[in-house]
ZAMARGU-4260 file (C-alpha; in steps of 0.2 Angstrom, whole numbers, plus 5000, padded with zeros to 4 digits):
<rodrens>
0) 5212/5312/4417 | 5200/5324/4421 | 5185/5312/4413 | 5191/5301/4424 | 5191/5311/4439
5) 5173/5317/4430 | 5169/5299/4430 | 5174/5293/4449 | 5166/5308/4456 | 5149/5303/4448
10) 5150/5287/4454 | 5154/5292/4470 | 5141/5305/4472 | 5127/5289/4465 | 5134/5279/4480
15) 5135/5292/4493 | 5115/5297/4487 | 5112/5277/4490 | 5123/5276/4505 | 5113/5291/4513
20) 5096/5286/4508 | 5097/5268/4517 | 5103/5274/4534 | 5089/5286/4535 | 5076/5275/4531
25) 5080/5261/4542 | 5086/5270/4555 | 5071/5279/4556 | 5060/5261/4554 | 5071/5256/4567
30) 5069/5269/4579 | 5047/5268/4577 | 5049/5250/4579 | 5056/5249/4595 | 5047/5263/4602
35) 5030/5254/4597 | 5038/5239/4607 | 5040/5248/4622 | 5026/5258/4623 | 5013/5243/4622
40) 4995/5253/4621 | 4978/5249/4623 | 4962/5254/4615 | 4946/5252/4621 | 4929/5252/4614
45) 4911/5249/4624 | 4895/5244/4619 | 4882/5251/4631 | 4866/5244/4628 | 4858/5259/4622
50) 4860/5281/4624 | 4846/5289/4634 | 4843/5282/4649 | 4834/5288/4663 | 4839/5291/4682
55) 4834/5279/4690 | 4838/5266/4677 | 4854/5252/4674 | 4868/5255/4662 | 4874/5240/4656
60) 4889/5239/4647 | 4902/5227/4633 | 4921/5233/4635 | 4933/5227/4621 | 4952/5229/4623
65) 4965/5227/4611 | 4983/5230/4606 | 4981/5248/4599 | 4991/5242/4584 | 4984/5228/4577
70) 4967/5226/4584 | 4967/5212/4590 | 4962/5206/4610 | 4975/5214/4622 | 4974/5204/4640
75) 4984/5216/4649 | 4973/5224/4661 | 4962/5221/4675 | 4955/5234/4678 | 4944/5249/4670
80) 4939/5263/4674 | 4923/5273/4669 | 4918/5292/4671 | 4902/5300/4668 | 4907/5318/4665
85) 4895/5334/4664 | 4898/5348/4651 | 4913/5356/4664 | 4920/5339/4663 | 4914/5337/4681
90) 4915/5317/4686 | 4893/5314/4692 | 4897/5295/4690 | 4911/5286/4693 | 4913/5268/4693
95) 4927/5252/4690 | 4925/5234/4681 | 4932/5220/4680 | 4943/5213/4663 | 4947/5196/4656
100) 4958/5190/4640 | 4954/5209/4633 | 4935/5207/4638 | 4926/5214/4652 | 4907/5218/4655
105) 4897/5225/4669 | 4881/5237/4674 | 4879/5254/4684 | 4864/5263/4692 | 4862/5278/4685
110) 4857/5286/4703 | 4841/5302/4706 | 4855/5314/4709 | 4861/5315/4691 | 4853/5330/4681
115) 4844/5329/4665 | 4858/5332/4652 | 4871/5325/4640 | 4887/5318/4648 | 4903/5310/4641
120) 4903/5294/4646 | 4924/5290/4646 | 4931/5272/4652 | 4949/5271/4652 | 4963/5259/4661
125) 4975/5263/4672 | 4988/5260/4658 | 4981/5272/4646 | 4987/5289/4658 | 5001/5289/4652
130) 4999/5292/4638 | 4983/5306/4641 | 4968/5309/4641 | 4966/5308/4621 | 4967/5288/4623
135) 4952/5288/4632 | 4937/5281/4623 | 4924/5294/4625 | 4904/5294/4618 | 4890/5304/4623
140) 4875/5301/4634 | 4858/5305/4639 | 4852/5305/4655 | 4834/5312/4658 | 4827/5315/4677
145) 4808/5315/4677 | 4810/5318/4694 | 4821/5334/4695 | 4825/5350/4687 | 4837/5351/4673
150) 4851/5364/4679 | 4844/5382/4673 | 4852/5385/4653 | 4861/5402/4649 | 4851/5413/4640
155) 4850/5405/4621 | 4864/5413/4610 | 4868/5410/4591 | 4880/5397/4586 | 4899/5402/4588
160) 4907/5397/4573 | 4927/5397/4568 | 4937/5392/4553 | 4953/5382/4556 | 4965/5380/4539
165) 4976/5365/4537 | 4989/5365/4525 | 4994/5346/4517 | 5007/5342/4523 | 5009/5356/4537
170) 5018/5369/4525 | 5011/5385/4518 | 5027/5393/4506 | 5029/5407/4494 | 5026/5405/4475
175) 5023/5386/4479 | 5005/5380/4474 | 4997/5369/4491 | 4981/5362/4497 | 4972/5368/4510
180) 4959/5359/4519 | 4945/5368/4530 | 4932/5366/4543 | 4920/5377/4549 | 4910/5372/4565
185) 4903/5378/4579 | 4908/5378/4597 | 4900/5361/4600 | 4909/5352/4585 | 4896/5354/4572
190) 4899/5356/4555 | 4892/5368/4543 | 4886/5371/4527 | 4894/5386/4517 | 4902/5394/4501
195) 4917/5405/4502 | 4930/5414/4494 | 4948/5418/4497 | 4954/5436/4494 | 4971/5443/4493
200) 4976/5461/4502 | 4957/5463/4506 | 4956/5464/4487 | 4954/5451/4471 | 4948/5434/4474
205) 4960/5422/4469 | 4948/5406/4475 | 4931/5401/4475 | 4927/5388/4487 | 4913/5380/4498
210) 4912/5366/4509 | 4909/5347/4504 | 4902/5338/4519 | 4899/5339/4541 | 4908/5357/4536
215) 4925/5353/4527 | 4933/5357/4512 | 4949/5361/4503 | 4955/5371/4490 | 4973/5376/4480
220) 4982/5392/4479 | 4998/5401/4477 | 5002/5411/4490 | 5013/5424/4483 | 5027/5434/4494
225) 5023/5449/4503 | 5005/5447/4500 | 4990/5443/4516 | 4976/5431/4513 | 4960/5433/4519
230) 4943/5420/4519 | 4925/5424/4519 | 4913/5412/4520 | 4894/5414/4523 | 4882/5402/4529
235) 4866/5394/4523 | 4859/5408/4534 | 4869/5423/4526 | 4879/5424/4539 | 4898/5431/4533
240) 4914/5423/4543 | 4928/5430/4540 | 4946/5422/4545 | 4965/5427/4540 | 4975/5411/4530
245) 4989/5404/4540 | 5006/5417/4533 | 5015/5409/4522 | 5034/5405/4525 | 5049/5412/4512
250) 5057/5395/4511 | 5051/5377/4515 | 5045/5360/4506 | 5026/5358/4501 | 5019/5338/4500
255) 5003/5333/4490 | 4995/5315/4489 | 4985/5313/4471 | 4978/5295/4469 | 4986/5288/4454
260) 4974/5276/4450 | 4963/5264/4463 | 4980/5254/4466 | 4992/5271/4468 | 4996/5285/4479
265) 5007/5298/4472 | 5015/5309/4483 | 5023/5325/4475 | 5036/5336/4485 | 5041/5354/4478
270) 5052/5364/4485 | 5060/5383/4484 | 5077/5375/4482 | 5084/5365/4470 | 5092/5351/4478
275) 5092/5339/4491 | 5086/5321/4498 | 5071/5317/4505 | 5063/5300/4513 | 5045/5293/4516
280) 5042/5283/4528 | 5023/5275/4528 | 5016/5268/4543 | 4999/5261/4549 | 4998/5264/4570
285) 5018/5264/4569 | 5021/5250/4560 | 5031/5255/4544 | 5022/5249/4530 | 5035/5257/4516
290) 5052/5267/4518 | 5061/5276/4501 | 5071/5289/4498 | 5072/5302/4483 | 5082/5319/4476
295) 5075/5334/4472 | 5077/5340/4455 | 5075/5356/4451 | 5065/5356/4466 | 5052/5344/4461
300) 5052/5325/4468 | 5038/5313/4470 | 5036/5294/4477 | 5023/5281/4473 | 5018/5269/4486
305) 5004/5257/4485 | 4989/5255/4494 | 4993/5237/4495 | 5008/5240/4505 | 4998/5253/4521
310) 4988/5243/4531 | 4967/5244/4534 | 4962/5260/4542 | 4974/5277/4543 | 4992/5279/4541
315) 5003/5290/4541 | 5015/5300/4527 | 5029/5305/4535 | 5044/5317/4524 | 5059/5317/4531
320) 5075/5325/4527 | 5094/5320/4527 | 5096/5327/4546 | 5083/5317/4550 | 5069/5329/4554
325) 5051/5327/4552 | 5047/5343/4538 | 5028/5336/4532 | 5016/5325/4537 | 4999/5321/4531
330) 4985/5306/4535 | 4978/5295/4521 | 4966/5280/4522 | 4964/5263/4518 | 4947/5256/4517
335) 4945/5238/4526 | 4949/5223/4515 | 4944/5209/4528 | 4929/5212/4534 | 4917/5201/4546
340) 4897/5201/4540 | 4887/5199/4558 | 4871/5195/4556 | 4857/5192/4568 | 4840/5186/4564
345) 4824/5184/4572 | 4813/5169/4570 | 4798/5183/4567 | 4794/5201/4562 | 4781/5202/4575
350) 4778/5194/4590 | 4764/5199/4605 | 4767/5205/4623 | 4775/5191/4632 | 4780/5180/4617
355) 4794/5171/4615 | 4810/5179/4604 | 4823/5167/4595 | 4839/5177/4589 | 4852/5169/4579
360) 4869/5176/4578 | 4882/5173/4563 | 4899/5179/4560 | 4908/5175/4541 | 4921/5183/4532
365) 4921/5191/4513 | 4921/5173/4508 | 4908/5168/4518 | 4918/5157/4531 | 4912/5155/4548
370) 4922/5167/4559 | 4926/5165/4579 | 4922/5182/4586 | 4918/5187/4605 | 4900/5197/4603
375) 4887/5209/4611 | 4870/5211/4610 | 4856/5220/4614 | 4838/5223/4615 | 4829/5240/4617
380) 4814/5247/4613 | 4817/5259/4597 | 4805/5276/4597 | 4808/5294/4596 | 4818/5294/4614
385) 4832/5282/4609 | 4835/5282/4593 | 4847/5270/4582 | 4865/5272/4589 | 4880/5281/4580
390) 4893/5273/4587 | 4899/5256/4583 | 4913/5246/4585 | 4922/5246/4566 | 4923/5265/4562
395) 4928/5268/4580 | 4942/5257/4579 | 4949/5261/4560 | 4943/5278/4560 | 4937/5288/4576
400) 4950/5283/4589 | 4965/5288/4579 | 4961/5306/4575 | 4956/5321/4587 | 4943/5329/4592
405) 4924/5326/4588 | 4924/5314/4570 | 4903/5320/4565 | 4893/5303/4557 | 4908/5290/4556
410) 4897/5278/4548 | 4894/5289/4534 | 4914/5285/4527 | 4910/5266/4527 | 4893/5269/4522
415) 4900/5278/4506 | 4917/5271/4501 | 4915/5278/4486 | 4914/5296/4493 | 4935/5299/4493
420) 4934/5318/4496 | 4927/5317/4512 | 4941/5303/4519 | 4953/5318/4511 | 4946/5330/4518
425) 4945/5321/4536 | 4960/5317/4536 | 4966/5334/4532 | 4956/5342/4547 | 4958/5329/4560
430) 4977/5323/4558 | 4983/5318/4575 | 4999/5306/4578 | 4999/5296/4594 | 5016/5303/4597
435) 5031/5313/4597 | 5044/5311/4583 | 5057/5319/4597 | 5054/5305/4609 | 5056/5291/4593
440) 5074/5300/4583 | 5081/5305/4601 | 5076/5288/4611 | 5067/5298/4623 | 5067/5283/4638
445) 5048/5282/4642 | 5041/5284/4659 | 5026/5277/4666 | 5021/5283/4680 | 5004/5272/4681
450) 5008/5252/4682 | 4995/5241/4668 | 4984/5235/4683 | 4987/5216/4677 | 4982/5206/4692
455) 4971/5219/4700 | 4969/5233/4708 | 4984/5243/4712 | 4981/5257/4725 | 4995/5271/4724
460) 4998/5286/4737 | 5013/5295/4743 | 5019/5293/4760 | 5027/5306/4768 | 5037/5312/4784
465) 5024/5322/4795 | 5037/5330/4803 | 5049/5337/4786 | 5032/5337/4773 | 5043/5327/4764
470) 5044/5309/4755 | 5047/5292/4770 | 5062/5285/4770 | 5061/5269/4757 | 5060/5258/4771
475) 5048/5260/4781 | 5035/5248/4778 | 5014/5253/4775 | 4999/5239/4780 | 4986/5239/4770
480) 4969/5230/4776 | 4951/5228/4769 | 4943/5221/4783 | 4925/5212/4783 | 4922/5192/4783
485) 4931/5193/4768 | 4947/5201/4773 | 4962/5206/4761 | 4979/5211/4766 | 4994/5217/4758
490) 5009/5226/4763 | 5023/5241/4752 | 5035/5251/4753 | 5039/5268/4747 | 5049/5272/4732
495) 5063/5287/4730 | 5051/5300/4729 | 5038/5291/4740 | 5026/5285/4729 | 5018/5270/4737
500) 5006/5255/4725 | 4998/5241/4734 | 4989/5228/4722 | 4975/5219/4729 | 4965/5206/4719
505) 4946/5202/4717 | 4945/5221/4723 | 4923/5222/4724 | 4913/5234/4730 | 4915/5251/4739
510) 4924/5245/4756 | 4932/5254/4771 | 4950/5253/4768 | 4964/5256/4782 | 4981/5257/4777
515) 4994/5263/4794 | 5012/5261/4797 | 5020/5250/4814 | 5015/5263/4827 | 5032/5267/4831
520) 5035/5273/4814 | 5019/5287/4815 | 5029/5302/4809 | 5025/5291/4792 | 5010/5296/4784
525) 5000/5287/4769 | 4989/5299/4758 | 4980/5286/4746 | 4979/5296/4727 | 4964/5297/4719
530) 4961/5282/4705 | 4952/5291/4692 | 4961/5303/4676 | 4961/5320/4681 | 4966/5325/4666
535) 4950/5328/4652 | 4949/5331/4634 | 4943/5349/4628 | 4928/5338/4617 | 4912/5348/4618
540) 4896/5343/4626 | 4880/5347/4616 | 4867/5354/4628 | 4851/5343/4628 | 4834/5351/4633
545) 4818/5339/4632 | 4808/5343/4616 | 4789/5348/4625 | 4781/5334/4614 | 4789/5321/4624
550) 4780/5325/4640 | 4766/5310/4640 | 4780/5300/4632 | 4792/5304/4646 | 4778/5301/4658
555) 4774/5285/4651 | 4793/5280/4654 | 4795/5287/4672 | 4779/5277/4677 | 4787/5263/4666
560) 4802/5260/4677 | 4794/5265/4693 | 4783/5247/4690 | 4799/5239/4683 | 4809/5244/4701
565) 4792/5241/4714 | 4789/5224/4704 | 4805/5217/4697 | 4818/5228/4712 | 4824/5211/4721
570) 4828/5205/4704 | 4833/5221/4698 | 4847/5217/4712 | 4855/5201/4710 | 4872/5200/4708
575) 4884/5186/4703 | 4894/5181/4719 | 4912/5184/4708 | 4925/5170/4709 | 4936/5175/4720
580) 4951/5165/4730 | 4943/5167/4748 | 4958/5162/4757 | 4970/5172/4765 | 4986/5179/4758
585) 4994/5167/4766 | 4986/5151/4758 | 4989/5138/4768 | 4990/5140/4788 | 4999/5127/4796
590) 4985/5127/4812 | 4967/5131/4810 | 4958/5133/4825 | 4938/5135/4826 | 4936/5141/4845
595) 4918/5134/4843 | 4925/5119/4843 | 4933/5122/4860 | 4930/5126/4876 | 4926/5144/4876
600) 4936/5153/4889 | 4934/5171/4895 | 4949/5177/4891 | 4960/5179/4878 | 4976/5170/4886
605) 4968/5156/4892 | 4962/5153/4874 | 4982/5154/4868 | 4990/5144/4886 | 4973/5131/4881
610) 4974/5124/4864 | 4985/5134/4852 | 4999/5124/4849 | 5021/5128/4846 | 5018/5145/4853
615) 5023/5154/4868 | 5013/5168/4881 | 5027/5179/4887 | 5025/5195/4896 | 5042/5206/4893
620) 5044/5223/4902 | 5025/5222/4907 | 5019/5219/4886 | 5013/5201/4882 | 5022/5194/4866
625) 5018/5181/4858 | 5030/5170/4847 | 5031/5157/4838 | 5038/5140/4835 | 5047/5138/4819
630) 5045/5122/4808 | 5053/5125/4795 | 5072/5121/4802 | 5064/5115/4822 | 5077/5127/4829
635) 5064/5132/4843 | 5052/5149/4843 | 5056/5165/4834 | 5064/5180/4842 | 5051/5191/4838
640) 5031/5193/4838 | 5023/5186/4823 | 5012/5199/4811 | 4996/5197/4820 | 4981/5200/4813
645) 4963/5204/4819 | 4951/5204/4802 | 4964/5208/4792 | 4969/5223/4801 | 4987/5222/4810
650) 4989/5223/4827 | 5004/5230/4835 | 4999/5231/4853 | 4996/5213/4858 | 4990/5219/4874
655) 4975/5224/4866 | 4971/5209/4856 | 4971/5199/4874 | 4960/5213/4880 | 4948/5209/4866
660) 4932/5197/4872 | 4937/5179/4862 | 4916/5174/4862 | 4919/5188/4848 | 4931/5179/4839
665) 4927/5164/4827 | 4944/5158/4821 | 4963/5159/4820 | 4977/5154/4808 | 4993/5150/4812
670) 5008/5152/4798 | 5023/5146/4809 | 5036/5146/4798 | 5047/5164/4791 | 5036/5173/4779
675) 5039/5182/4763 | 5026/5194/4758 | 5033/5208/4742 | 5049/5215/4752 | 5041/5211/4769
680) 5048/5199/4781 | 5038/5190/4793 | 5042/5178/4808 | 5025/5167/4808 | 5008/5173/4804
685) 4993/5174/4818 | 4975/5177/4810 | 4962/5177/4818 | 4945/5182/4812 | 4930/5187/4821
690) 4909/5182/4816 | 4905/5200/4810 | 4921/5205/4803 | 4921/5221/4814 | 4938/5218/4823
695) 4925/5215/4840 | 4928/5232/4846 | 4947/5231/4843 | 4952/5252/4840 | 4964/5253/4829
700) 4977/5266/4829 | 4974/5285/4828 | 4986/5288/4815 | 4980/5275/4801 | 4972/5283/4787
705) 4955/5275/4784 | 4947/5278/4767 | 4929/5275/4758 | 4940/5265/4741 | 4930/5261/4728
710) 4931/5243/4717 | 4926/5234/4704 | 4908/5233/4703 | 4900/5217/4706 | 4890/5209/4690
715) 4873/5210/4690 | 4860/5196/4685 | 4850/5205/4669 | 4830/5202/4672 | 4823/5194/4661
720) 4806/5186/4665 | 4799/5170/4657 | 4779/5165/4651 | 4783/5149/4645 | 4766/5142/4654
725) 4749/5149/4656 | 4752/5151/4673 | 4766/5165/4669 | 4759/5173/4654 | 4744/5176/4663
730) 4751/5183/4679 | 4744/5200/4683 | 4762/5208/4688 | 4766/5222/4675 | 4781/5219/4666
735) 4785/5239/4658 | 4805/5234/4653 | 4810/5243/4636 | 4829/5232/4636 | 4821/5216/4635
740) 4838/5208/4634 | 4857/5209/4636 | 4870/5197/4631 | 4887/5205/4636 | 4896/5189/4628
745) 4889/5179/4610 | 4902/5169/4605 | 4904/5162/4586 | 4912/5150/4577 | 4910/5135/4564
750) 4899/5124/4576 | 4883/5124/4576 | 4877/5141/4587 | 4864/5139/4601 | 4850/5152/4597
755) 4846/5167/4608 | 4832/5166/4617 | 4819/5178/4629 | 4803/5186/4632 | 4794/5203/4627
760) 4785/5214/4639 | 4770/5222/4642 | 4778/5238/4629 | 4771/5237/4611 | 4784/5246/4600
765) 4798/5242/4588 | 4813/5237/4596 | 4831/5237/4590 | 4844/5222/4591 | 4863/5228/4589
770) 4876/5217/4591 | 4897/5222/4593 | 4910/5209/4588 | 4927/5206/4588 | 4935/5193/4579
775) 4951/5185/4587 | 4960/5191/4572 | 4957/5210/4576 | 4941/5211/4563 | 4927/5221/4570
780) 4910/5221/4565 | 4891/5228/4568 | 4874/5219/4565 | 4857/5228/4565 | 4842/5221/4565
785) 4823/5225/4571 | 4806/5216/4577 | 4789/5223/4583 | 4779/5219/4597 | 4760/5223/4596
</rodrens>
């Protein structure tokens, strides 16, 4: 009897194990699943078309969106937003652009005002705050001003250096052997160079240790209980560091990965007790790649996963135990398995001033298969200013934009597959998960306080009670006008707390916007918020001061670009008229009335009583009121005035608007039927519109809120002069540019590509081609490429 009980019992304990082990796991894949789903995040990367600028000159710019998880083109927003930040994170710069099916491209003048420096150039979309700044793509820039003084540095100090110790898995424990990695840098990021022991109780060295490259290492120790642990590491320049180790806890679980193989990661777990379950869960940018479960024998348990099963880039190794908590986690990496080749050719090596240049472009796979990607390129002069740039579309992607903080050389871990200590200890040093475990085991509802701009632009502020400070009731209604010749409108209403969002599409240019309440609602205020992140990164900027033997280079520039802006400033300064839907909100009026086209009357009345039809002049208590005729059920005139307005602008006081000269106005609009616009309710439409789009010296009321708002910045035409006759190559205009060309948008595929074509200055030098692709598959690539001009 008792073998049998012996017996059940075992059985039941194997099934209860196996019971237990696959409600974690899927749970848990579960739970990541549909938190991935609902938190739908961007990533962006940009491709300026090169790194030191000077004032005076264009930035132009590439911008690639796609789904943070898979990499391939996300069309979700509209709108992004870029920020040129000095070393106190102080927006110099700020500018929008427009985006397409996950595309975008645009250029901004980098105006005299900005200092000479380094700045972080961060672009961002209105989705992406909320999930902070930490999303943002960020890359340093150079600005040099020929024309004005660099701000005055501090007085030069040595570097600042600090050790940081990262423990695998997160776990330091007593009489338990761990890994730890290291880096040493100094206050701007940089790594350095060192060797280094670790001593216990300020006394015995129990390791010897040094770092392996940009400033990282690692080593293995057994801390033991009761006992401190102290590193001292000295630089190349025999400077000594010394840092305590992170203490050590009585209890815990400690994880290492080993490679097992090329095909194998093995992931051993020990512990200070002797039992108990454990799970892994695998993901790559949370999607579970590989879920398993195990029991800790005498306090010892491993898992084998293989790399076959994580996806391309970095993923996370997540332990688990049978509550369901998160107790290690570590970063490996996958190098790419799909690749796309970009290659870009010239038809020479060399060419002279004013020659014509023939680029062709070609994207293929690893097996040589034409591949359909979405490319940038650009041309720029090469020399001891601008150098080749380090940042490029593939090691952003896989590698720098999921880990924290500044990633030194990413190149050099594609560069140098084989190099696998450095991706450990990268990984190590700069682990950083996208999110919190809490919010995924606990259903955490997520909330978004920034709408994906997918239309447009979308203008939030607060509205508030002037009289109580606080939020409007939810129905009081707010007007928002952009008024010019090309006038938008749009109308919203608060929420609970006040919060207020109008969207407006093909939003362009820095406009005068004026948003205001009926006037018998002015105890309601509208404070439009500011559009930009305030919230910044703690990423260092590296001080830049010009090297003195650039002085005749520097002045060879300045004069450079003062020719290129006296000679080539009107076409410097053509923009593409955008395509954009110049009809009112409204779409189709059911009258259209050209007053030029009538007999011009001196007063506004006699121009309605004349010629404009199915409405009615009243005058009511001594006010005129204007409604109109309804056609949509022919049950006569509506009750009420319809919304009237003068350049987009409403007008609540029609006694002004007939007060108004109409030899000022061109044009009015008539929308007689009920109109429904968001949660607004109209009773006809009247626009009218004026020639100069000033409301002819209508004043509007003294409690709307008028604001400079900037939009999306209009695209500008790249120069790029031709010589294809005598007559042009022998023109005596100087042509000094040193980015002969730009092509925000290169596409690829199995036809037969049309070469790239254009023109080199007056500048002799070498000059650089990089092109940025993205394959509709997600599969980024980079293409380098050089010519000289002589």
């Amino acid at each position: 009897m008792n073998r049998i009980t012996t017996i059940f019992c075992w059985f039941f304990l194997i099934a209860s194990t196996a019971f237990s082990q696959e409600p974690v796991t899927t749970s848990v894949t579960k739970d990541l699943d549909q938190y991935r789903v609902k938190r739908l995040q961007e990533k962006l990367f940009v491709h300026t078309d090169k790194d030191v600028y000077l004032a005076g000159e264009i930035c132009w710019f590439k911008i690639y969106s796609v789904d943070a998880a898979s990499h391939q083109p996300l069309d979700l927003s509209k709108v992004v937003y870029l920020e040129w930040l000095d070393a106190a994170n102080k927006p110099v710069l700020q500018a929008k652009a427009g985006m397409d099916k996950g595309m975008g491209d645009a250029s901004v003048y980098l105006p005299l005002t900005m200092r000479t420096g380094n700045y972080k150039l961060r672009v961002y979309t209105s989705w992406m705050k909320n999930f902070g700044a930490d999303w943002f793509f960020e890359k340093q820039v150079t600005v040099i001003n020929t024309r004005r003084s660099a701000e005055t540095p501090a007085a030069p100090q040595g570097p600042q250096y600090t050790v940081n110790f990262f423990p695998e898995g997160g776990n330091l424990v007593d009489n338990v052997p761990g890994k730890v990695a290291f880096r040493i840098a100094d206050e701007y990021g940089r790594g350095a160079q060192c060797t280094g022991v670790i001593t216990e109780d300020e006394g015995d060295t129990v390791v010897k240790t040094g770092t392996w490259r940009f400033g990282m290492g690692s080593f293995v120790f057994t801390p033991r209980p009761g006992h401190h642990y102290r590193s001292i590491f000295r630089l190349e320049d025999g400077t000594a560091i010394n840092t305590l180790l992170p203490a050590a806890a009585k209890d815990g679980l400690v994880m290492n990965v080993v490679p097992e193989g090329k095909d194998q990661l093995r992931i051993n777990l020990q512990s200070t007790t002797d039992g108990g379950t454990f799970y892994l869960v695998a993901h790559t940018r949370q999607s579970v790649r590989q879920a398993m479960g195990t029991t800790l024998r005498s306090g010892k348990a491993s898992f084998l996963v293989g790399r076959d099963m994580l996806g391309e880039g970095i993923s996370h190794l997540t332990i688990f135990d049978a509550a369901r908590e998160p107790v290690c986690e570590r970063l490996v990496f996958k190098q790419p398995a799909r690749t796309m080749h970009l290659d870009v050719q010239a038809d020479k090596t060399s060419y002279a001033t004013r020659e014509k240049v023939t680029l062709q472009v070609k994207a293929e796979d690893q097996l040589h298969r034409p591949m359909d990607a979405n490319c940038s390129l650009a041309v720029f002069l090469s020399d001891s200013l601008q150098q080749v740039t380090p940042d490029h579309i593939l090691p952003y992607l896989l590698l720098a934009s999921d880990l924290k903080g500044k990633i030194e050389s990413p190149d050099y871990y594609f560069d140098h597959p084989e190099d696998e200590q450095a991706m450990d200890n990268l990984m190590m040093t700069n682990g950083w998960r996208r999110f919190r475990w809490n919010e995924v085991l606990h259903h955490t509802a997520p909330a978004f306080d920034f709408p994906p701009e997918f239309n447009g632009s979308i203008i939030s502020g607060k509205m508030i009670d002037t009289k109580t400070g606080g939020p409007a009731p939810k129905m009081i209604l707010a007007y928002l006008s952009v008024p010019g010749t090309r006038t938008q409108f749009t109308v919203a209403r608060p929420d609970d707390d006040g919060k207020i969002r109008f969207e407006l599409k093909d939003f362009y240019g820095s406009q005068e916007m004026i948003v205001q309440t009926n006037p018998l609602d002015s105890q309601y205020k509208v404070e439009i918020g500011n559009p930009f992140a305030e919230e910044y990164t703690r990423t260092p900027i590296l001080p830049y001061f010009v090297p003195s033997q650039f002085g005749s280079q520097l002045t060879d520039r300045n004069t450079a670009m003062q020719v290129l802006n006296r000679y080539g400033g009107v076409r410097l300064k053509q923009f593409h008229v955008p395509i954009a839907d110049t009809a009112g909100f409204f779409y189709h009026a059911d009258y259209s009335y050209l007053l030029d086209n009538y007999v011009r009357f001196t007063t506004m009345e006699e121009v309605l009583r004349e010629y404009v039809q199915l409405i009615l002049v009243q005058r009511r208590h001594g006010h005129y009121h204007i409604p109109v005729y309804d056609l949509s059920f022919d049950r006569g005139t509506f009750e009420n005035d319809p919304l009237t307005l003068l350049d987009g602008v409403p007008v609540f006081d029609l006694d002004k608007l007939l007060a108004l000269d109409p030899l000022k106005i061109r044009k009015l609009e008539t929308v007689q039927r009920r109109y429904f616009l968001g949660t607004a309710t109209f009773e006809g439409i009247m626009n009218w519109t004026t020639y100069k789009g000033d409301l002819a010296g209508y004043i509007i009321d003294p409690h709307a809120v008028v604001v400079d708002y900037p939009g999306l910045e209009l695209q500008r035409e790249f120069y790029s002069p031709t010589y294809a006759t005598p007559e042009d190559k022998g023109s005596h205009l100087p042509d000094f540019r040193n980015v002969l060309y730009l092509a925000p948008t290169v596409s690829t595929g199995s036809g037969d590509q049309k070469p790239l074509s254009f023109y080199s200055s007056d500048i002799p030098g070498k000059y650089l081609i990089v092109v940025e692709g993205l394959a509709k598959d997600g599969t980024p690539g980079t293409a380098l490429a050089g010519f000289e001009v002589k």
